[in-house]
N, C-alpha and C positions, 0 to 999 in steps of 0.2 A: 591581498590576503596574507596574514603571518602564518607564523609557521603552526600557532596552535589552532587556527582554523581549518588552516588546510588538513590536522593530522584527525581534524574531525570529521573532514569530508571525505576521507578516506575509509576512518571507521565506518561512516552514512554507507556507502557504497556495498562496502565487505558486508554489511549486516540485511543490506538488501539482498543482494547475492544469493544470500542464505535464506532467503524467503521472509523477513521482515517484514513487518510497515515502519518505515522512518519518520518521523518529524522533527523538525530542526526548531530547538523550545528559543536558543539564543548561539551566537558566536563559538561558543564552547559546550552546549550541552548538545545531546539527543535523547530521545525519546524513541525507544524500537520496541514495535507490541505484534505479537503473532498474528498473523496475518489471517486468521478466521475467530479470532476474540481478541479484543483491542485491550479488555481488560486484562491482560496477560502482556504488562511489561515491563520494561526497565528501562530506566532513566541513565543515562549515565553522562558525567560533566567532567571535564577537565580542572585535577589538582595540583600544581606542583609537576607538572610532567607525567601524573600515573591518570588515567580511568578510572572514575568513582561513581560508581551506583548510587541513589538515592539512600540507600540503609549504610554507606559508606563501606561497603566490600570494594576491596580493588579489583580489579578486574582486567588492569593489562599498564603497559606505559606506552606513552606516545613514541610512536615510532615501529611499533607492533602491531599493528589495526588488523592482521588478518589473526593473530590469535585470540587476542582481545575480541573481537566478533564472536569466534566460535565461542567462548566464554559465554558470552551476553548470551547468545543463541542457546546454549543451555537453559543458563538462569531463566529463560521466556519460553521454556518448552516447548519451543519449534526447532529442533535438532534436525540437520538432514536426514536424519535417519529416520524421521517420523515422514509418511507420507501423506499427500495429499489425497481429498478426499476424490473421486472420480468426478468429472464433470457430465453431469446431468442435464443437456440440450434441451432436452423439453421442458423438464421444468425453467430453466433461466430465459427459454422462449415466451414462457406463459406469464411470468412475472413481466418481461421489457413490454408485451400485448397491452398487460393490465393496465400498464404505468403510463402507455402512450394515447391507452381507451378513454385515461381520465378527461372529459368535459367539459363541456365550460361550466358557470356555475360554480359552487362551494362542495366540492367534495370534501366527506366526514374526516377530522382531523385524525384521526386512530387510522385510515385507512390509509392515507399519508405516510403516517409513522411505519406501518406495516410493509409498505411499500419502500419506503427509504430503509427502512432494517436489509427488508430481503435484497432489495437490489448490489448494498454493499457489500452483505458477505457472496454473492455472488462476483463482485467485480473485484472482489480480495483476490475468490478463487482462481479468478481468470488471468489476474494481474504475476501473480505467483508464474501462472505458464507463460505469458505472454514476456516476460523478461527473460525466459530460458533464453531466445536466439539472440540476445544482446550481444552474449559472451562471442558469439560465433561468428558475429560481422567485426570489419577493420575497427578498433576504439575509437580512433579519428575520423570514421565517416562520416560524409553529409547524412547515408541513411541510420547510421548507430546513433545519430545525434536526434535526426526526428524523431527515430522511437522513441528514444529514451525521453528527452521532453514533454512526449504526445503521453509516456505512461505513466510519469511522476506530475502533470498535470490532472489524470484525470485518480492517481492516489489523491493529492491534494483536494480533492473536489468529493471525495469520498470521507475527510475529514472535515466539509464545513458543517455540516446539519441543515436542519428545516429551515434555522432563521426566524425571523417576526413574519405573522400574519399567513396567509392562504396561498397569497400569490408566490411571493419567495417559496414557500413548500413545494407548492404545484412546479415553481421552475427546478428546483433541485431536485424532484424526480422523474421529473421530463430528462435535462441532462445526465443523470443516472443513469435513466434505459438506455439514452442515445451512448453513452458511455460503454454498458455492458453490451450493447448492441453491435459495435467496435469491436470489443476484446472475445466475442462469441464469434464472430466471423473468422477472427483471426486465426481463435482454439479450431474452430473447421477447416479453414486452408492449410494447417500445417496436421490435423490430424491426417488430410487426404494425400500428403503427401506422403 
């Protein structure tokens, strides 16, 4: 990895932190959208050494990534300051129900759609808390490692969509529930703590 990768996988990290959704567009860019509206983001690529947003604001230099974050984090109006919204057990229970009731058969496409909307801004929400205990285990753990792969896998799964055809839909919100069905256990085991 050179050095301008790495100082982007750095940024990736710091913007997570802050409650981002990250996506990695190429080598040098990222792509960070508030983490309960995806349309709410910012692009930002490496120029010359500085952080540049798609509209070409700079927004930090390489080698800076935790400021530059807060930066970005602005620009995408997910500031730590803003809070999240409370998590709502029953209802993210009654959507993972819906999503796992689907049948065999051709269930209506809109209902699909309805169901993969809600399941992701659910599993945004949950994703957001479920990275809090990251900071707080060894960086080098075996278990710091499986979380953190087990919840940037199932980010990633939260950006593919329906896909072609019924089946693919039917699978991506099967794994959704299974998905938020995970990250809801988890918001309960550390709320009862």
């Amino acid at each position: 990895m050179n050095a301008r990768n790495h100082s982007v996988a750095i940024l990736a990290e710091h913007l997570r932190a802050n409650g981002l959704t990250v996506v990695w567009t190429d080598a040098a860019a990222v792509s960070a959208s508030h983490s309960l509206n995806s349309a709410v983001r910012e692009d930002v690529t490496v120029d010359n050494g500085r952080y540049v947003t798609a509209y070409e604001y700079e927004v930090g230099q390489c080698g800076d990534e935790r400021a530059t974050a807060h930066r970005v984090v602005f620009l995408a109006e997910a500031g730590s300051g803003c809070e999240a919204p409370p998590v709502d057990v029953e209802t993210i229970s009654a959507t993972i129900g819906r999503a796992l009731r689907l049948g065999s058969g051709r269930p209506d496409p809109g209902v699909l759609t309805e169901l993969e909307e809600e399941l992701r801004g659910h599993v945004s929400l949950l994703l957001s808390e479920a990275r809090k205990p990251i900071g707080q285990l060894w960086p080098s753990s075996i278990e710091a490692h499986r979380l953190k792969a087990r919840l940037d896998a199932i980010e990633r799964r939260t950006q593919q969509g329906l896909g072609q055809g019924a089946l693919s839909a039917r699978v991506q919100v099967h794994q959704l529930a299974r998905d938020c069905q995970h990250l809801l256990a988890r918001h309960t085991a550390e709320a009862r703590r």
